[in-house]
C-alpha positions, 0 to 999 in steps of 0.5 A: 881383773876387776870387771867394773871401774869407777872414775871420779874426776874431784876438784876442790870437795873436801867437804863432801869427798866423805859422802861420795866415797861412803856411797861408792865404796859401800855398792853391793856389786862385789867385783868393782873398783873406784878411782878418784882424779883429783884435779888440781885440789888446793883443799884438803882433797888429797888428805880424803882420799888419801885416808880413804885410800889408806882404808880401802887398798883393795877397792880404791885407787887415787890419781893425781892430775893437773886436767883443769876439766872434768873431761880430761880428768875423767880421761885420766882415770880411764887410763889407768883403769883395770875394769872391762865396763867403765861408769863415770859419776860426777864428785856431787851426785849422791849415788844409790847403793845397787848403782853398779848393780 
């Protein structure tokens, strides 16, 4: 079991999923996982994190929802979650690398 998850909720931030998933997927705590909600994109979010996903299968988990709010989406991905703590970031915060940590 993972002991760390990341929730994500995302709508609509292709143009900066990149960034926050390098910051994400980059922490140097090594016993964590990040999920990313993508909340009813009508932008090219889904191809992002799909690639990403494609790149990172061990680290890195998509849900897909039609939540409308950070909240519920967030709730979401708290469900599926594997983690014992849970951290929430927002799609527009730039995290630190030793954020988890």
């Amino acid at each position: 079991m993972c002991r760390v998850s990341v929730i994500v909720p995302t709508h609509n931030r292709a143009a900066f999923l990149p960034d926050h998933l390098d910051r994400v997927l980059g922490q140097t705590h090594p016993d964590y996982e990040a999920i990313y909600v993508n909340d009813s994109s009508a932008d090219e979010s889904a191809r992002v994190l799909g690639e990403y996903a494609a790149r990172f299968p061990e680290r890195l988990r998509v849900v897909t929802a039609g939540c409308g709010a950070p909240g519920p989406a967030r709730n979401a991905g708290a469900a599926v979650a594997r983690g014992e703590l849970l951290l929430f970031a927002d799609d527009d915060v730039a995290v630190p690398p030793d954020w988890i940590a």
